[in-house]
GUGUPA-724796 format. One record per residue: x, y, z of N, C-alpha, C in turn; residue number from 0. Coordinates in Angstrom, 2 decimals, m for minus. Layout:
! residues N
SITE:nx:ny:nz:cax:cay:caz:cx:cy:cz:k
SITE:X:Y:Z:X:Y:Z:X:Y:Z:NUM
...
***
This chain:
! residues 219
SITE:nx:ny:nz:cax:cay:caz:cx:cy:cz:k
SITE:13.33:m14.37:m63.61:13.67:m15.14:m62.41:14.43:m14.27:m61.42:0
SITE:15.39:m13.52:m61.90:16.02:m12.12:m60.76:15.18:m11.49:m60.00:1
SITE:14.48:m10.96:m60.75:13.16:m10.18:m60.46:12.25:m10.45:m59.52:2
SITE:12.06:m11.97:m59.39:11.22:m12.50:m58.55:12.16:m12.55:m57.15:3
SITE:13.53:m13.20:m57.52:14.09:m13.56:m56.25:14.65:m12.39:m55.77:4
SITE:14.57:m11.18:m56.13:15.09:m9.58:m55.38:13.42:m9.35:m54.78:5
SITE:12.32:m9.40:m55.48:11.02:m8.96:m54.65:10.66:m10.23:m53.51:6
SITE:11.20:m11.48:m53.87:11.14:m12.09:m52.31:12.03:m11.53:m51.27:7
SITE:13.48:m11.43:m51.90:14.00:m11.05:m50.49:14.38:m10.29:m49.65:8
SITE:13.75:m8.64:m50.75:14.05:m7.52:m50.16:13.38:m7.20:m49.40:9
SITE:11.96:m8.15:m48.83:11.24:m7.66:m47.87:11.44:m8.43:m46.90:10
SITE:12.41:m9.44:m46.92:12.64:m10.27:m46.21:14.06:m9.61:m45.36:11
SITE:14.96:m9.04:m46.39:15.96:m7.99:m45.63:15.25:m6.89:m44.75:12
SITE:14.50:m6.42:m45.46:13.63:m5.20:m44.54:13.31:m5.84:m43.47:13
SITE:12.70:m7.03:m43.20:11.98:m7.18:m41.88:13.23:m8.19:m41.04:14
SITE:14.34:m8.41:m41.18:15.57:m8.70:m40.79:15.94:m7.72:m40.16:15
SITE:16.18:m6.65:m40.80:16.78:m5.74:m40.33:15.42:m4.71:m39.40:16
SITE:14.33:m4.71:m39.41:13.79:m4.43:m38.20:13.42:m5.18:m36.97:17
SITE:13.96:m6.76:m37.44:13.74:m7.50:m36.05:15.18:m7.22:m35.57:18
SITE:16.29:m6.90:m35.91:17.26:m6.61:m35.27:17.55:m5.37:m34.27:19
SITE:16.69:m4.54:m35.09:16.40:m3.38:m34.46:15.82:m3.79:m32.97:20
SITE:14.77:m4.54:m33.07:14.03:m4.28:m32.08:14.52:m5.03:m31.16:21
SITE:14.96:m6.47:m31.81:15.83:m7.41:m30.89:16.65:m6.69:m29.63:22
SITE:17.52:m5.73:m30.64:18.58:m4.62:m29.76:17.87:m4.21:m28.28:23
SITE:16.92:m3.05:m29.20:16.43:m2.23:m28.26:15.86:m2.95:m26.98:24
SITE:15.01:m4.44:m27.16:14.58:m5.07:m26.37:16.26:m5.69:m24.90:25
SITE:17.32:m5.98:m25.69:18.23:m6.98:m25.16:18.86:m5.42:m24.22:26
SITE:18.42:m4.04:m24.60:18.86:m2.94:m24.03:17.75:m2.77:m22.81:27
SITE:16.43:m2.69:m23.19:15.90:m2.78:m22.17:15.78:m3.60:m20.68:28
SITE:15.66:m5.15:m21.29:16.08:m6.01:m20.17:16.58:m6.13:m19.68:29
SITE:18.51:m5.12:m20.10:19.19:m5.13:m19.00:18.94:m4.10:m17.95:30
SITE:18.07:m3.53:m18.24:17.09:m2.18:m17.37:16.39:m3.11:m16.24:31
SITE:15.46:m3.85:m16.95:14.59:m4.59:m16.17:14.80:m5.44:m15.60:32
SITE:15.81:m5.57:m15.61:16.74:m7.31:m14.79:16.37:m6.88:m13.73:33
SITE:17.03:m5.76:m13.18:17.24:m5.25:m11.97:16.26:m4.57:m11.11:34
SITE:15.42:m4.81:m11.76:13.68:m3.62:m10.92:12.76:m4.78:m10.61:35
SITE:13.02:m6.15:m11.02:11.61:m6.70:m10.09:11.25:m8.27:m11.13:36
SITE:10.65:m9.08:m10.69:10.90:m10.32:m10.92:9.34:m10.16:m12.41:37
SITE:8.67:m9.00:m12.25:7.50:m9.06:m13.12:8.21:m8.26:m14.45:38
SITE:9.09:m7.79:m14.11:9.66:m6.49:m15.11:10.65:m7.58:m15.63:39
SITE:11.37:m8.40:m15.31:12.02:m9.23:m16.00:11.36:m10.12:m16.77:40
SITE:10.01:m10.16:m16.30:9.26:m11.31:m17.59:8.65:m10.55:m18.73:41
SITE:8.24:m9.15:m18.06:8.24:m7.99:m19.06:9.34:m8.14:m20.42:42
SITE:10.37:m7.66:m19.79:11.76:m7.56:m20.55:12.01:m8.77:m21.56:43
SITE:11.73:m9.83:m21.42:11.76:m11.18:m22.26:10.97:m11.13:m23.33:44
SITE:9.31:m11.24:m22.51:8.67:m11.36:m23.62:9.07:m10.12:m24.21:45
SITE:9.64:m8.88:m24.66:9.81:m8.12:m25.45:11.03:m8.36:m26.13:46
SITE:12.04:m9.17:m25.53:13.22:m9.81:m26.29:12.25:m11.17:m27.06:47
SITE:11.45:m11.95:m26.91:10.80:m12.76:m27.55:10.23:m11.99:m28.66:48
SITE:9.33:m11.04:m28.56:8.68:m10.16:m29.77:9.54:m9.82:m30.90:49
SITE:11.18:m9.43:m30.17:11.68:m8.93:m30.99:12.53:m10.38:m32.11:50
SITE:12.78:m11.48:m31.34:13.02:m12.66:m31.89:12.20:m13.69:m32.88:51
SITE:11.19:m13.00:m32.36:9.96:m13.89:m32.96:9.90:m13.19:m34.72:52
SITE:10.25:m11.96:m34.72:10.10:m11.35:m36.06:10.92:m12.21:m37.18:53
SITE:12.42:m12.95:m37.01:13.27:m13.53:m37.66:12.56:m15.18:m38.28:54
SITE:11.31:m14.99:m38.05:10.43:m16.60:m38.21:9.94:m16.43:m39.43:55
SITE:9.30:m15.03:m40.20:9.15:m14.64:m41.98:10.35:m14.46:m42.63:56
SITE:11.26:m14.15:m42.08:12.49:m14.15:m42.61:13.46:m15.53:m42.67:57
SITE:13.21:m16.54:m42.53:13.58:m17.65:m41.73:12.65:m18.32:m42.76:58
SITE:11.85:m18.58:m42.52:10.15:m19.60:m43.19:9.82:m19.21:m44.22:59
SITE:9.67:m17.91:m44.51:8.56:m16.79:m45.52:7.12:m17.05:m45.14:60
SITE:6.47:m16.97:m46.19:5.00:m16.64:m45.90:4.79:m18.00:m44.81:61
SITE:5.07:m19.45:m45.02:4.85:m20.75:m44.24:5.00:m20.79:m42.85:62
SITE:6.07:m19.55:m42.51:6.18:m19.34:m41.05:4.75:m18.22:m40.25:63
SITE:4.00:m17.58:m40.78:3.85:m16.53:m40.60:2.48:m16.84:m39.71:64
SITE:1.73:m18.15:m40.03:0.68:m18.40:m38.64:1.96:m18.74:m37.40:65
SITE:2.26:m19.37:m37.27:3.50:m19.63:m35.78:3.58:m18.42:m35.62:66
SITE:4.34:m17.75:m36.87:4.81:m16.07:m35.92:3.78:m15.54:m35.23:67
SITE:2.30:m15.47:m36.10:1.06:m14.76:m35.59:0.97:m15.02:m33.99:68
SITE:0.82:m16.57:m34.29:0.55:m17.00:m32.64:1.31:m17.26:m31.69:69
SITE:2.66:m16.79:m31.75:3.66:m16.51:m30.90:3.48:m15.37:m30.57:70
SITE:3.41:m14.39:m31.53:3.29:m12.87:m31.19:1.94:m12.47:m29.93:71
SITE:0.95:m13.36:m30.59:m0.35:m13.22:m29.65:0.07:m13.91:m28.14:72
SITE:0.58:m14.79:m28.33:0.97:m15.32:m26.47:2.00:m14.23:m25.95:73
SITE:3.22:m13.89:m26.86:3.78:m12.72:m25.67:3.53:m11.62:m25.62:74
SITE:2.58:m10.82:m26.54:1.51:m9.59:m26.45:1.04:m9.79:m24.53:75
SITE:m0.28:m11.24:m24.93:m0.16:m11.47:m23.58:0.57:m11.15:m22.22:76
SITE:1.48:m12.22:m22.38:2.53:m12.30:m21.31:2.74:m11.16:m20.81:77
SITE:3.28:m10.12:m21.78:3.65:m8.60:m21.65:3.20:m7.84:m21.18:78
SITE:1.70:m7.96:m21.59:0.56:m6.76:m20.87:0.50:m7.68:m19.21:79
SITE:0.03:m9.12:m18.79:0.22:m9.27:m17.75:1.31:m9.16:m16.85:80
SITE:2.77:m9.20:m17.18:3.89:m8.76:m16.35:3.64:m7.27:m16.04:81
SITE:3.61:m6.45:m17.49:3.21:m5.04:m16.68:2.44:m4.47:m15.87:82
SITE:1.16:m5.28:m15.92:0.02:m4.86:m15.24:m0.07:m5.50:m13.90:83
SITE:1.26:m6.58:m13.37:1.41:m7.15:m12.56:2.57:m6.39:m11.59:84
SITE:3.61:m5.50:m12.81:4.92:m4.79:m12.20:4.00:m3.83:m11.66:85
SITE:3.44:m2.75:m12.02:2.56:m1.86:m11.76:1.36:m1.64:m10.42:86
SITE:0.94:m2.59:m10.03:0.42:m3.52:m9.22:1.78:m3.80:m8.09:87
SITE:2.16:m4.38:m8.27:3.10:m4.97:m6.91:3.99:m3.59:m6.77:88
SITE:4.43:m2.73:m7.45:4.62:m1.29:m7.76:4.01:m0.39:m6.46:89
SITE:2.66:m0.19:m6.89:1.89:0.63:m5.57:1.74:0.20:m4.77:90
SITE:2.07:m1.44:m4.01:1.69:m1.93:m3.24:3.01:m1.54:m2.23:91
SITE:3.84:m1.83:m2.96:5.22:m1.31:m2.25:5.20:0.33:m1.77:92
SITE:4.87:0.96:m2.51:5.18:2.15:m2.40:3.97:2.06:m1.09:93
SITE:2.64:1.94:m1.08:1.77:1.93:m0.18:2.69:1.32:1.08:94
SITE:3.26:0.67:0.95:3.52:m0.31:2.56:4.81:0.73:2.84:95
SITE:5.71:1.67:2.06:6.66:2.25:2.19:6.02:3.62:2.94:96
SITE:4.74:4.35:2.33:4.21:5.51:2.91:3.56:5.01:4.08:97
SITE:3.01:3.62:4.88:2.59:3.59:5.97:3.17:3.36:6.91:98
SITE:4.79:2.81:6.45:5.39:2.80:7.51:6.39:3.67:7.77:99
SITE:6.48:4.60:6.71:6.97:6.02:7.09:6.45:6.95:8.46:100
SITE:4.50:6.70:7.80:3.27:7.19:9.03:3.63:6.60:10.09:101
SITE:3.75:5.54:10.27:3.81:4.72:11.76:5.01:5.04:12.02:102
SITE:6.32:5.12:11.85:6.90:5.45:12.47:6.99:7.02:12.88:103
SITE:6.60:8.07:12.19:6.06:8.98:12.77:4.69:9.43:13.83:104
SITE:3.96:8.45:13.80:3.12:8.18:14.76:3.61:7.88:15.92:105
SITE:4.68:6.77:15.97:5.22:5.64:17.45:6.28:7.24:17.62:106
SITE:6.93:8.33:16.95:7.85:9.25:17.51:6.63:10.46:17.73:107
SITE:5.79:10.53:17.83:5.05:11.91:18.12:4.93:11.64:19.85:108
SITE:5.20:13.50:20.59:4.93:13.00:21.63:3.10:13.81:21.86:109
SITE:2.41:13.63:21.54:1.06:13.76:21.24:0.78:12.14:21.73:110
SITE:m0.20:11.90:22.48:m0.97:10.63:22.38:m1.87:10.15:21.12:111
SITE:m1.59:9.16:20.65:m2.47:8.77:19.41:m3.09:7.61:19.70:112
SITE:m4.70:7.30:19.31:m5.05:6.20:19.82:m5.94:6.03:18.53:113
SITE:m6.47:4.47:18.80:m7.04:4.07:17.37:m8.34:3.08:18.31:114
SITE:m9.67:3.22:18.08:m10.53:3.08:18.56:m11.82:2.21:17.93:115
SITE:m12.24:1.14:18.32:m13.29:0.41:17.10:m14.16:m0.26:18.71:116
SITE:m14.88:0.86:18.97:m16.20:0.03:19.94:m15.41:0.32:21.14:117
SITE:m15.19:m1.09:22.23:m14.63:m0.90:23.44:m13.53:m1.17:23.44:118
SITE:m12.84:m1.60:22.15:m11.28:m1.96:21.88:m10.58:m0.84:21.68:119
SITE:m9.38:m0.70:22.62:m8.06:0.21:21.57:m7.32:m0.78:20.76:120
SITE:m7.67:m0.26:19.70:m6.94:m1.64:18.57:m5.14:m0.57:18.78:121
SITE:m5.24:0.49:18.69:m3.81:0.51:18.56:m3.67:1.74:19.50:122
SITE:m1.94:2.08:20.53:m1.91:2.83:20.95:m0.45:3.34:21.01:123
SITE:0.07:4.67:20.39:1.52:4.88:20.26:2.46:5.43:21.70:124
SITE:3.72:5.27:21.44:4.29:5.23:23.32:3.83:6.13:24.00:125
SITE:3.84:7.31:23.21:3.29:8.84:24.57:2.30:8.29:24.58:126
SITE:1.05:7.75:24.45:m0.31:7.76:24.63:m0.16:6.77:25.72:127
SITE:0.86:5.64:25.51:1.10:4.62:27.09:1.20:5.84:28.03:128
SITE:2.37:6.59:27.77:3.30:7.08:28.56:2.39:8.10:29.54:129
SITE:1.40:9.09:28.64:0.25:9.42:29.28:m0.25:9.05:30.22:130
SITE:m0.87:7.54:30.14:m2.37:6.83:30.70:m1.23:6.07:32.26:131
SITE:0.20:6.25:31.90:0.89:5.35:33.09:1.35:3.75:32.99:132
SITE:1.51:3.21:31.83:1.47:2.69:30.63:2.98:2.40:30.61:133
SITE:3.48:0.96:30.25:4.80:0.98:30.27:5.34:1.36:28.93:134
SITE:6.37:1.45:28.03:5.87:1.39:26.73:6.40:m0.21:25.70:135
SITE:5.75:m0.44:25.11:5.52:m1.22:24.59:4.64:m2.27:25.24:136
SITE:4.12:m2.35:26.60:3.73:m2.78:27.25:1.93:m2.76:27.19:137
SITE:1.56:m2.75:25.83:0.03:m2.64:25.85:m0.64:m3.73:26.51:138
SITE:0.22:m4.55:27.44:m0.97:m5.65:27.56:m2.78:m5.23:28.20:139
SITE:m2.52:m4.31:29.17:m3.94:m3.85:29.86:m4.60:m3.79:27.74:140
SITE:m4.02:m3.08:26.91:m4.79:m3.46:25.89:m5.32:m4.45:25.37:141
SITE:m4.12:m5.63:25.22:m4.34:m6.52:24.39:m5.10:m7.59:25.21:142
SITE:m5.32:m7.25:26.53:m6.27:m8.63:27.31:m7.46:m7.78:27.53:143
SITE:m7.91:m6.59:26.44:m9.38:m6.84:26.28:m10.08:m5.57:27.44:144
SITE:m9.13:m4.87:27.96:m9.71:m3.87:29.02:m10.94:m3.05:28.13:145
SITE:m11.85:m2.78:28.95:m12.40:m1.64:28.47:m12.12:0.03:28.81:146
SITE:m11.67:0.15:27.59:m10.91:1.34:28.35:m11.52:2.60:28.73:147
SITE:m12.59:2.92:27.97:m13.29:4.18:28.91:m13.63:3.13:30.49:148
SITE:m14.17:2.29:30.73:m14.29:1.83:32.12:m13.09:2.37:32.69:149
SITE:m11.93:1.68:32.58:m10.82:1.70:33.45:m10.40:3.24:33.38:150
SITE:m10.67:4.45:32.62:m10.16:5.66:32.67:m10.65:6.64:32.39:151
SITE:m12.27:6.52:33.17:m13.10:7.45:32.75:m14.01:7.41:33.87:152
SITE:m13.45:8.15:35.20:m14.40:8.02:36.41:m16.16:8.02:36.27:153
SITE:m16.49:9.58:35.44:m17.65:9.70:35.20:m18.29:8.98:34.08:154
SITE:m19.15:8.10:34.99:m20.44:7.47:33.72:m21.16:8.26:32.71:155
SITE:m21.40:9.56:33.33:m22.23:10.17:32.28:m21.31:10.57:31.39:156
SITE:m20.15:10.64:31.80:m18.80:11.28:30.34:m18.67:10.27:29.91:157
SITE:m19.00:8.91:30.30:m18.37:7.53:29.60:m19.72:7.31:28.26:158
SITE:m21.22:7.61:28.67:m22.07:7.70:27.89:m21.85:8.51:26.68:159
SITE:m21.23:9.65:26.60:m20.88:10.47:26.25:m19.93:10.45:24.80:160
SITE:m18.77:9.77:26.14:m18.27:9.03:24.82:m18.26:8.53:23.94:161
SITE:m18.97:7.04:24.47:m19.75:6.23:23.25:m20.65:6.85:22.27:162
SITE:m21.61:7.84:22.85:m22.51:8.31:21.78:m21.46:8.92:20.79:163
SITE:m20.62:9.98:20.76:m19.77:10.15:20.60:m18.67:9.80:19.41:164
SITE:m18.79:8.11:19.57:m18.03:7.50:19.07:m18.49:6.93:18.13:165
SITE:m19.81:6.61:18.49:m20.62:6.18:17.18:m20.92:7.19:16.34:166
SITE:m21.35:8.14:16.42:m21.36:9.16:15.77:m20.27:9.59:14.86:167
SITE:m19.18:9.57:15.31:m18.22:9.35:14.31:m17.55:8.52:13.26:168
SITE:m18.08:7.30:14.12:m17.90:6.37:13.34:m18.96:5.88:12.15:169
SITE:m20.22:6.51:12.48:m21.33:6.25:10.88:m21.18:7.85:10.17:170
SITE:m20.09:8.70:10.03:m20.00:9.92:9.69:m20.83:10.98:9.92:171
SITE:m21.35:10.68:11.00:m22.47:12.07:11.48:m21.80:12.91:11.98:172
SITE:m20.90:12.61:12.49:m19.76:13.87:12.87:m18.57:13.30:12.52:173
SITE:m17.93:14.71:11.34:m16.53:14.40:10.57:m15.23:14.31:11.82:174
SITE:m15.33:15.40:12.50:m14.72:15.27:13.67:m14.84:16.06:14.71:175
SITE:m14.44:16.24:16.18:m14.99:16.67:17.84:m13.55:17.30:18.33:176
SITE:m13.65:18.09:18.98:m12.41:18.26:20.35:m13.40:18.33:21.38:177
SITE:m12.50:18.03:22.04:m12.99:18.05:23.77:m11.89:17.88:24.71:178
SITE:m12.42:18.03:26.21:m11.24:18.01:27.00:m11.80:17.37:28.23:179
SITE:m11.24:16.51:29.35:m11.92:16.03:30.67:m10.95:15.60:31.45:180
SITE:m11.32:15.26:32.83:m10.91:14.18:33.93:m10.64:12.93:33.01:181
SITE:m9.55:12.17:33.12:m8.95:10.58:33.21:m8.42:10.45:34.45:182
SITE:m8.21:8.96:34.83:m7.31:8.33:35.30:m6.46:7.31:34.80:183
SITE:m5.19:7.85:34.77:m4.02:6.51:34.72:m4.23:5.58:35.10:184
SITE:m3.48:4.59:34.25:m3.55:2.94:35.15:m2.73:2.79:35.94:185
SITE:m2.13:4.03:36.25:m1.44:4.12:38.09:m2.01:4.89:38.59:186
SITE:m2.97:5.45:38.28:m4.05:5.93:39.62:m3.52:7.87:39.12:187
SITE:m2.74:7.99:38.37:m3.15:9.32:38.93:m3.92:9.96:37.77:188
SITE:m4.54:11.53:38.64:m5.31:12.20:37.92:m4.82:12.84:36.78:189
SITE:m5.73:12.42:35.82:m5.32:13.28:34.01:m6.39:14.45:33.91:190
SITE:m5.48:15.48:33.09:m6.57:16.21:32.57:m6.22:16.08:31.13:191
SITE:m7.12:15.77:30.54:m6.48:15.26:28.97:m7.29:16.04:27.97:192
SITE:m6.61:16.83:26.49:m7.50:17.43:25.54:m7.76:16.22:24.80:193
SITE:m8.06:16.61:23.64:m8.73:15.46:22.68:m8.88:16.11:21.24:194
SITE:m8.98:15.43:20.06:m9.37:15.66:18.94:m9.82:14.27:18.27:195
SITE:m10.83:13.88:17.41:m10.79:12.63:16.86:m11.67:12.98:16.01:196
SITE:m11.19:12.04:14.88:m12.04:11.67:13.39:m12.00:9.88:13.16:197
SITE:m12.60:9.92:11.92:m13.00:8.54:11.76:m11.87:8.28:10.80:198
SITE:m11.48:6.58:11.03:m10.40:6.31:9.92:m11.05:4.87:9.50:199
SITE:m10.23:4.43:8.62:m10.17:3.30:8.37:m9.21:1.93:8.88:200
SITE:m9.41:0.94:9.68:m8.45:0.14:10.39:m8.76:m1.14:10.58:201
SITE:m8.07:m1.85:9.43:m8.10:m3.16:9.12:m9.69:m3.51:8.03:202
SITE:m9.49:m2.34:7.46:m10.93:m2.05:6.22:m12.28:m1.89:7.32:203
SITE:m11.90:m1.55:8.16:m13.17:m1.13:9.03:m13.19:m0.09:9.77:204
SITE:m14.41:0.66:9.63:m14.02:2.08:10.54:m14.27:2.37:11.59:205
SITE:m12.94:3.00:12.12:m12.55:3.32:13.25:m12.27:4.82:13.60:206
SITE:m12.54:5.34:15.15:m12.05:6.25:15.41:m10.76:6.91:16.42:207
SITE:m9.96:7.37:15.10:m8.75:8.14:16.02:m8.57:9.26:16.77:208
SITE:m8.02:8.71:17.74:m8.08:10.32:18.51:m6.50:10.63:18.85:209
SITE:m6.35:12.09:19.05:m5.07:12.59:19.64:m4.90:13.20:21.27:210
SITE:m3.84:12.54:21.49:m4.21:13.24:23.34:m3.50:14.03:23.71:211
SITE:m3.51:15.36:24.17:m2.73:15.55:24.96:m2.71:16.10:26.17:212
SITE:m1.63:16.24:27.04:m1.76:15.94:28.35:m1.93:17.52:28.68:213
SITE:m2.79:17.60:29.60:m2.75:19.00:30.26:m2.80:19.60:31.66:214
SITE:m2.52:18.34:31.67:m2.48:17.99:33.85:m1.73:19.39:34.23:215
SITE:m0.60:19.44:33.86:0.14:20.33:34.15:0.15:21.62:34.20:216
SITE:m0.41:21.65:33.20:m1.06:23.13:33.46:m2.31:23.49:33.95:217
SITE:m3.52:22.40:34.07:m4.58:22.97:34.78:m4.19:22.88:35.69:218
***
């Protein structure tokens, strides 16, 4: 009768003393994960649950051990989806952190930058106002729809030009162009403007960017 009741419960001490273990390590981690994000805290649980859930054979014996099974299987679950959810909302952050690093180095370049989809400037940074005569922040001539090679591109055949141009870049037949021409400001005066542009992506659709800069001054 000893015999029996030391081989029940020494495996029952053994696995006591590794749910404590893990209990620990888990109640150590979560206080890690409290603080990094609302998916990493459900992370952190269900792994304080895993480690709690072990004390249910030790607790029950063999009678506990479907519950434990299928406890263990729901926060396995849980676990892999919080991580694969921290991980996820993870790059998304970091993504929205590296674009608006870009944009604000874009809105401080004094280079003109423009963002281009057909006859729309979907986007245009202050020197590129400041260029064209442009108040800054003042895109409205943008946002009510101007066409802007019309309004700043005397010659038709350079305006043809363009467009071909533009399409071309935009179905990747050409990776990217420089060029240089006559503009006019939307205060009338004469530009001589360089150019560079490639194709991007803008608002999951592609578009072409170009860079301006001014060279009035010196021609």
């Amino acid at each position: 009768i000893t015999g029996a009741i030391v081989l029940e419960f020494e495996p029952r001490i053994a696995q006591a003393y590794g749910a404590t273990l893990t209990t620990i390590a888990a109640i150590v981690a979560l206080s890690w994960l409290w603080r990094t994000g609302p998916y990493e805290r459900v992370a952190g649980l269900a792994m304080l649950g895993l480690g709690l859930n072990q004390y249910v054979w030790v607790v029950a014996g063999n009678a506990g051990l479907p519950v434990q099974a299928g406890i263990a299987t729901l926060l396995r679950v849980v676990l892999g989806l919080a991580l694969l959810h921290a991980a996820v909302s993870r790059r998304a952050d970091q993504a929205t952190q590296v674009h608006d690093q870009f944009m604000q180095m874009i809105d401080r370049s004094h280079q003109g930058i423009a963002v281009m989809q057909g006859e729309a400037m979907k986007y245009a940074n202050p020197a590129l106002l400041a260029i064209y005569g442009l108040p800054p922040g003042g895109g409205a001539e943008i946002a009510s729809g101007v066409r802007w090679r019309d309004r700043t591109m005397p010659d038709p055949k350079e305006r043809a030009v363009a467009r071909e141009r533009h399409r071309r870049i935009i179905s990747g037949e050409l990776p990217q162009d420089h060029w240089e021409g006559e503009r006019v400001g939307f205060d009338g005066r004469a530009l001589h403007l360089r150019f560079s542009a490639w194709r991007v992506d803008w608002d999951g659709q592609p578009a072409e960017q170009i860079v301006v800069t001014d060279e009035t001054a010196r021609v």
